[in-house]
N, C-alpha and C positions, 0 to 999 in steps of 0.2 A: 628579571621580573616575570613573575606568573601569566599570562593571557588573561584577558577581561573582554568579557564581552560589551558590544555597547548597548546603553541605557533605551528604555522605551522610549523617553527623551526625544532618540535621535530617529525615531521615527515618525511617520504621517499620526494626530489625533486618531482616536477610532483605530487604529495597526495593531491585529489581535495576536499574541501570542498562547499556544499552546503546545502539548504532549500526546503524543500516542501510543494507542497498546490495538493488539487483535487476540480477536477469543479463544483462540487454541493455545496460545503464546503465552496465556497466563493463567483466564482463568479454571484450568481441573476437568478434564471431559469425561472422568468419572462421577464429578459431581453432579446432585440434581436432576438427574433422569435422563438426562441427556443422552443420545442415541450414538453408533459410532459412525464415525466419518473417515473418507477414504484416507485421511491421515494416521488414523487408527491402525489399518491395513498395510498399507506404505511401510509404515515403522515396522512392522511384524515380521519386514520380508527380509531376511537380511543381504545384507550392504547396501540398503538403499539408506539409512540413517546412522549415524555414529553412536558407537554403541546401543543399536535399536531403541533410543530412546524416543519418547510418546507426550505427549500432551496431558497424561490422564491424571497428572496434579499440579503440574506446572508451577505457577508461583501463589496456587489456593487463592487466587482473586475471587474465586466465586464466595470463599468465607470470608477475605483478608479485605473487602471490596471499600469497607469505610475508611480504612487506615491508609489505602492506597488515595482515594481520593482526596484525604485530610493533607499528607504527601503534595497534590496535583493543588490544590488552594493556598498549600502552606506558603509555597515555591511563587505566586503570586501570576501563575496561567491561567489565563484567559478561558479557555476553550480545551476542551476531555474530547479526544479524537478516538471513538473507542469504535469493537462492531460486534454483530450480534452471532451465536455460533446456530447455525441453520438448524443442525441435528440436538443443538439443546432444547430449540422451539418445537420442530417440526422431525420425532426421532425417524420417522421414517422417510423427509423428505414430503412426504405427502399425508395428508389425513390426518388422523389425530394428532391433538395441539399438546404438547406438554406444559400442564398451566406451571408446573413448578420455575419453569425455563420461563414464561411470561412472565412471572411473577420477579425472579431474579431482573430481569431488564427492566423492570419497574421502578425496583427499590432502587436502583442503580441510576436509573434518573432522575428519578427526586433526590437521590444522593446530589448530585452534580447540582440541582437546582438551589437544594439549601443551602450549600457550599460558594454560590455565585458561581459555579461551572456553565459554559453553555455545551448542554451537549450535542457534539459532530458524530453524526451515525452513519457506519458503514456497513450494510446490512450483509456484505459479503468478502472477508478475507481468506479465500482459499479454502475453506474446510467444507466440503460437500460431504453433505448423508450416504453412507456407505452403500442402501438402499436406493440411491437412485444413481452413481457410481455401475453398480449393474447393471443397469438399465442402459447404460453405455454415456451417461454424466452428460458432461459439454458438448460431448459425438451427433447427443441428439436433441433434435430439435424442438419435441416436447419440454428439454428442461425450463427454456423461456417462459411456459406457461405454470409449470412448475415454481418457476423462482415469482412469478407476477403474484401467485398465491400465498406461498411464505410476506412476500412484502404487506398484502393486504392483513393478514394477519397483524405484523408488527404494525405496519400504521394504526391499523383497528385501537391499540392495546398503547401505543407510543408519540402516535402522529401531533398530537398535540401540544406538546412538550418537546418536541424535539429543535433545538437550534439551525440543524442543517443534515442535509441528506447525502448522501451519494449510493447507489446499487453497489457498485463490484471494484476493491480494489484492486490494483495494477492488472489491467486485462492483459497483460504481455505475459504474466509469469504464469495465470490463471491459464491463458494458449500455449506462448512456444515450448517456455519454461517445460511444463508439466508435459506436454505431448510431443514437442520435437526434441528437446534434448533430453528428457525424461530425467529432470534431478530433481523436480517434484511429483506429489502424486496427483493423476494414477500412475505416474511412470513411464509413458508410453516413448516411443521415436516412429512418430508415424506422421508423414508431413498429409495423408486425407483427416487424419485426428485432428491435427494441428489447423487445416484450415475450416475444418467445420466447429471447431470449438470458437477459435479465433472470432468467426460471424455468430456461432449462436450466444456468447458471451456480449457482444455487441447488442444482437436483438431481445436478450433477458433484459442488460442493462434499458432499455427504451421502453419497455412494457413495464419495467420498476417505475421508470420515472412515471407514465402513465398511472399506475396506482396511487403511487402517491400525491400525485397532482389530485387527481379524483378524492381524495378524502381531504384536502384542502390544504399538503403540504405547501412551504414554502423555502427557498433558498434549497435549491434541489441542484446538485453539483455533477461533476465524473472525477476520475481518480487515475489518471496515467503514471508512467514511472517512464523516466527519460535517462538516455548513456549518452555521452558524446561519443563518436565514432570517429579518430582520429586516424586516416591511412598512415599506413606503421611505411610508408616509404613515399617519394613521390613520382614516383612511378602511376598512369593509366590504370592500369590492373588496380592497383591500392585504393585509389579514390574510386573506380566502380565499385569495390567490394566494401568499401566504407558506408559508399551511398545504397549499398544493398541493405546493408544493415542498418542504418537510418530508417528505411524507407519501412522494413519489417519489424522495427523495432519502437522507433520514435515516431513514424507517421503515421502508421497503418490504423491505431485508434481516433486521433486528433480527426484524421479526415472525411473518417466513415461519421463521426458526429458532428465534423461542423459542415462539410462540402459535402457529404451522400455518397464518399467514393472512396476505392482502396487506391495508394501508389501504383502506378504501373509495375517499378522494379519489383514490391512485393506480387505482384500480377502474374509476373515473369514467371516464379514458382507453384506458388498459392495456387493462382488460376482457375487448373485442370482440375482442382480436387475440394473448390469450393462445393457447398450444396447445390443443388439445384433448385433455381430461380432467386440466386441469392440480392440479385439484383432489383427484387420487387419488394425488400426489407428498408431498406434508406430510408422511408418516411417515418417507422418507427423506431430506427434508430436515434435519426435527429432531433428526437423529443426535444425542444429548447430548454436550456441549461440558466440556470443563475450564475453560476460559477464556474471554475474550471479548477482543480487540485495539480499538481504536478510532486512526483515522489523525486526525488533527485539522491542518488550517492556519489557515482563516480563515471568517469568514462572508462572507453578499450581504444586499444589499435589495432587496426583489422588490415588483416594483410588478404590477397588473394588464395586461392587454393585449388587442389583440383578436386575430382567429382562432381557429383549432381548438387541443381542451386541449393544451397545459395551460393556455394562453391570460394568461403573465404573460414578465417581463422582471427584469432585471438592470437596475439602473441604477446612479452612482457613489453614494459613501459618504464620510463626514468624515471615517473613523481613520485615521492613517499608516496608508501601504503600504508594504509588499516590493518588490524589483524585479521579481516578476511581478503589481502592482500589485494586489496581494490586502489589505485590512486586517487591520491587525492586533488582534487582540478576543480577547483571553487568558479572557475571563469565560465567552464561549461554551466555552470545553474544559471547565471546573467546568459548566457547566451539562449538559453528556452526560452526563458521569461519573456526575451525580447522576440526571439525567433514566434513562439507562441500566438503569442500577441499582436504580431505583427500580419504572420499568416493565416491564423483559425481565429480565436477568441475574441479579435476586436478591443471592446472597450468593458469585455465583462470582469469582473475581479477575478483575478487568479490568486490564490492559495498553495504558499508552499505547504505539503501536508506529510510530507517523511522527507530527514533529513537529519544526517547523523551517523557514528559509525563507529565498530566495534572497534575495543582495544582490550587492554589486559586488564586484568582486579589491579588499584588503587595500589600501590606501595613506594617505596621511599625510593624505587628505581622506574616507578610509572605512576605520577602523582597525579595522575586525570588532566594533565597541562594537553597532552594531544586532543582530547575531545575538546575542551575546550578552545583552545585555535580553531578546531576545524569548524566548529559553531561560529568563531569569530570569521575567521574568512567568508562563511559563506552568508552568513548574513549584512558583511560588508558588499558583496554582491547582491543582494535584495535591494538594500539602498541604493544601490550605480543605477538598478534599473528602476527603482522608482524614480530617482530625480532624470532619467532619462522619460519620463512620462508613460512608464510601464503601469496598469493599474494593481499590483499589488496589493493585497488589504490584511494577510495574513502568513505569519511562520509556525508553524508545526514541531517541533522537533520529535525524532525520534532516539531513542524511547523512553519512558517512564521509567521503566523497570529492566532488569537484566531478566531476560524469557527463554522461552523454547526458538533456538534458531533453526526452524525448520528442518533441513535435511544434516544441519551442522548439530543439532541435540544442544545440550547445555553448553556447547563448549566456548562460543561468541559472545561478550557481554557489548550489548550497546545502550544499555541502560545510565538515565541519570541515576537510578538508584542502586545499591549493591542489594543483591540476593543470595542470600545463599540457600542452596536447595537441599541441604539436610536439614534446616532449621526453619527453613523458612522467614530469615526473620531481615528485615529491609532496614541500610542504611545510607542514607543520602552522601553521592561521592562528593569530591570538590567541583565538577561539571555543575550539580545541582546548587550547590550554594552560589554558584558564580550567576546562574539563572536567577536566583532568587535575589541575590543585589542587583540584578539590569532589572530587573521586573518591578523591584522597591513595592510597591502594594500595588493590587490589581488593577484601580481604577484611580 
């Protein structure tokens, strides 16, 4: 028997479902005037992307934008988890507005809105203006006032139509990701990079929320990405370097926004190469939240190592994998939710908001039955922790569409839909129909 998902049915009245996409990932960053962004660059340099490939047509969302949507209503989702690309608005990062780029996030919304869409806006998935990138990007402390500018703009032009907010997705991948282990861009391995991004990513995200509060938004969120970190032995050594990685991975955002503080373990490293005076930030990072987002894929196991901290390692694991050879560990998502909840967020709703994972194109020897379980498992873990009194109010899946996998290029699909990038032209896998019977009509 094929996997089935289960029915809205079997969730809380009001338990929203939706899909997501980000703006370099689909829609065209040659389109529309949009300016280039350090992902532009990135790609250029080779072997930092597979086969150098670029964003600069992606899956043509920015012309294909109705059909994609009709797709996101047909399927019977709730909620369009979409975000806006900085350099299509604002091509230099600063100063002049590209109305063309306003204009597309417009239609885009009332797209969503005559469709019964509610749209979820994330004003920041990774793609910085190549022009403020020079300037030395997340390094420096200006961009905060930078990025509160870009938001007032979009509020200005969107804030009233908008379902729900969040600044900056996964601030983990936006710091370590890009500046310690340099597998996105700008590239870097520089642990002063890494911790001055890390905090000025934090105090962008707070002055966002601040703007946005000021022009009267509402339901204004954050957006973390969580691994479980399972010691690859048990051994001392193992479970420190596990809880290293916790602490710089999974705690380091949750706590700066809901307690005013970094982990000590991440302290340990971080520390010496924070900014200075970074400790006189906490009040605007804490802007109070409506919600909390959690992105979830898979855990690691981390063993110790030697060198300078963090001073541990990845090594393999026994669960199946994804084809971006991730395991798969559906127990870990229940375990944030409750963990989460328990320690930072209280009683505010949390939102699973990515959640999903790559496998191979559809065929008579990979019939989409793995995505589909993996969507089944993990949203039988959404429900353990609802009836466990977790406040849950929303599942996200990722993705809509088969995209640009960042530093992977075309080669990862995690899409309910098939694309193919010579044609361009989108067909819904068996994933998606399976959605589309739990979901039976949207309301």
């Amino acid at each position: 028997m094929p996997p089935t998902l289960p029915s809205r049915a079997d969730f809380p009245t009001g338990f929203q479902f939706g899909a997501a996409t980000s703006a370099y990932q689909i829609e065209g960053q040659s389109f529309g005037g949009a300016g280039l962004s350090h992902w532009d660059s990135f790609a250029a340099t080779p072997g930092n992307v597979v086969r150098a490939e670029n964003g600069a047509i992606a899956c043509d969302h920015y012309h294909r934008w109705a059909e994609d949507l009709d797709l996101l209503a047909g399927a019977g989702f709730d909620i369009y988890r979409f975000s806006t690309s900085w350099a299509r608005i604002q091509p230099e990062g600063r100063g002049a507005v590209n109305p063309e780029g306003l204009d597309f996030y417009d239609q885009l919304v009332d797209g969503m809105l005559e469709r019964g869409l509610k749209p979820a806006l994330t004003l920041y998935h990774w793609e910085l203006p190549a022009a403020l990138a020079d300037l030395g990007g997340w390094r420096n402390r200006e961009i905060a006032n930078r990025f509160a500018d870009f938001t007032e703009i979009v509020a200005r032009r969107l804030g009233d139509r908008i379902w729900s907010a969040a600044p900056i997705n996964e601030p983990w991948c936006v710091g370590w990701l890009s500046h310690f282990l340099g597998q996105h861009a700008p590239g870097l391995r520089d642990i002063r990079a890494t911790a001055h991004a890390m905090h000025h990513i934090l105090l962008a995200h707070g002055r966002a929320i601040e703007v946005m509060r000021g022009h009267g938004m509402g339901n204004l969120g954050a957006v973390c990405n969580f691994e479980f970190a399972h010691p690859a032995d048990e051994s001392p050594e193992a479970a420190r370097a596990a809880a290293t990685y916790d602490a710089y991975y999974n705690r380091f955002f949750v706590e700066a926004l809901f307690k005013g503080r970094y982990p000590d373990l991440a302290l340990e490293g971080l520390g010496p190469h924070l900014p200075t005076g970074w400790q006189d930030d906490f009040d605007t990072i804490r802007a109070p939240l409506d919600w909390l987002g959690l992105n979830y894929y898979t855990c690691k196991r981390i063993a110790p190592d030697t060198g300078p901290w963090p001073a541990l390692k990845e090594v393999p694991g026994p669960l199946p994998k994804t084809a971006m050879g991730w395991e798969i560990d559906p127990q870990a998502l229940g375990h944030f939710l409750r963990m989460v909840s328990r320690e930072y967020s209280g009683t505010l709703p949390l939102y699973v908001t990515e959640n999903g994972m790559a496998a191979p194109d559809p065929s008579p020897d990979h019939p989409d039955d793995d995505r589909i379980a993996y969507f089944a498992t993990h949203l039988a873990e959404v429900r353990a922790a609802i009836a466990d009194g977790v406040p849950v109010a929303g599942y996200i899946a990722w993705s809509l569409l088969d995209n640009y996998e960042w530093a992977l290029g075309y080669e990862k699909r995690f899409g309910l839909v098939h694309v193919d990038f010579e044609t361009l032209r989108r067909t819904p896998k068996a994933s998606y129909h399976a959605w589309k019977t739990a979901l039976d009509a949207r309301r």
